[in-house]
N, C-alpha and C positions, 0 to 999 in steps of 0.2 A: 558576486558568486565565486567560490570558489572555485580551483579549475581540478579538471577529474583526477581522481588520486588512478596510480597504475593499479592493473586489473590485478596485480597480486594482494593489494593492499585489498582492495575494496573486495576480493574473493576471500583473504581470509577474515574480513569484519563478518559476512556472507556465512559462512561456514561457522563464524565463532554465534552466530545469532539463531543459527538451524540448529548448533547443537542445544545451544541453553535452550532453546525451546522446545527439543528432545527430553529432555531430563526432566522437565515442568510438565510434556503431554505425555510422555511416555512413547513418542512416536515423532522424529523429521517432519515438520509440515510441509505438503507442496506449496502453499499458497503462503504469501507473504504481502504487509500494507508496507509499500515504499512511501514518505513522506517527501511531498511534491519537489523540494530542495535537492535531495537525493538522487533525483532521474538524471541522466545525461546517457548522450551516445557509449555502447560500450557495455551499458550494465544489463542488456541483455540476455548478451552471450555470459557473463560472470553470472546471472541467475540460474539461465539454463546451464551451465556448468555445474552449479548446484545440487539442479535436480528441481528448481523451484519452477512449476508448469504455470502459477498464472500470478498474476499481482493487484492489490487495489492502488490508486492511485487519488490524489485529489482531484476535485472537478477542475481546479484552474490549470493541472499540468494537461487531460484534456483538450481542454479550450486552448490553449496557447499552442497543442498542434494540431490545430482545426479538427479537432476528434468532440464527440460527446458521451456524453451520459447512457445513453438510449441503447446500446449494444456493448460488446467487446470484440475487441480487435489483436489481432496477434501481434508481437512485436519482437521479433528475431525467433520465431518461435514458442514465448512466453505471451500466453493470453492475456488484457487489459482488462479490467472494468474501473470506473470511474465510481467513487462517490459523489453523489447527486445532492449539492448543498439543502436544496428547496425542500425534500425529500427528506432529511438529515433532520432537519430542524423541526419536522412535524413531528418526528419523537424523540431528539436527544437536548432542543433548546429547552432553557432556565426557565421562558417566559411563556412558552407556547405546544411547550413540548403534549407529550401522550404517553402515558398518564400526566395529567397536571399536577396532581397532588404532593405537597413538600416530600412528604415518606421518599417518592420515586426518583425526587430529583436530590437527593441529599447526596452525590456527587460533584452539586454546584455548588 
């Protein structure tokens, strides 16, 4: 694991990711999907600096701080929710997904 970059760096990676996605929606999103690698103490307060009010996360970053799926939870201020694998996979898996048909899945 890497160790946490200073809250300037990871505020302006933050900021440079709100804008491009500014220019793309036409609009700052509050809500942002952190990639489970990404979480560490710290990036809280640099979210909510942002402006960013809630985030999704993987289920395993969840599970590993005895949190689940089932609600959201605040975290320095910035709301949680988790993606629910089980759930995930009834409509985005290759093999099992919904729709099943090739057309839908031709992102695999």
């Amino acid at each position: 694991m890497l160790p946490l970059l200073p809250d300037r760096l990871a505020g302006a990676a933050v900021e440079a990711g709100l804008d491009d996605a500014a220019v793309r929606l036409g609009r700052r999103p509050r809500g942002v999907w952190v990639p489970e690698c990404a979480v560490a103490p710290g990036l809280q307060d640099v979210l909510a600096g942002a402006g960013v009010g809630h985030l999704m996360v993987e289920e395993a970053t969840l599970l590993a701080a005895g949190r689940g799926t089932d609600r959201l939870w605040s975290w320095g201020g910035v709301l949680v929710a988790g993606r629910d694998l089980g759930l995930t996979d009834r409509v985005w898996s290759s093999r099992s997904g919904y729709p099943s048909g090739p057309d839908y899945q031709d992102f695999h």
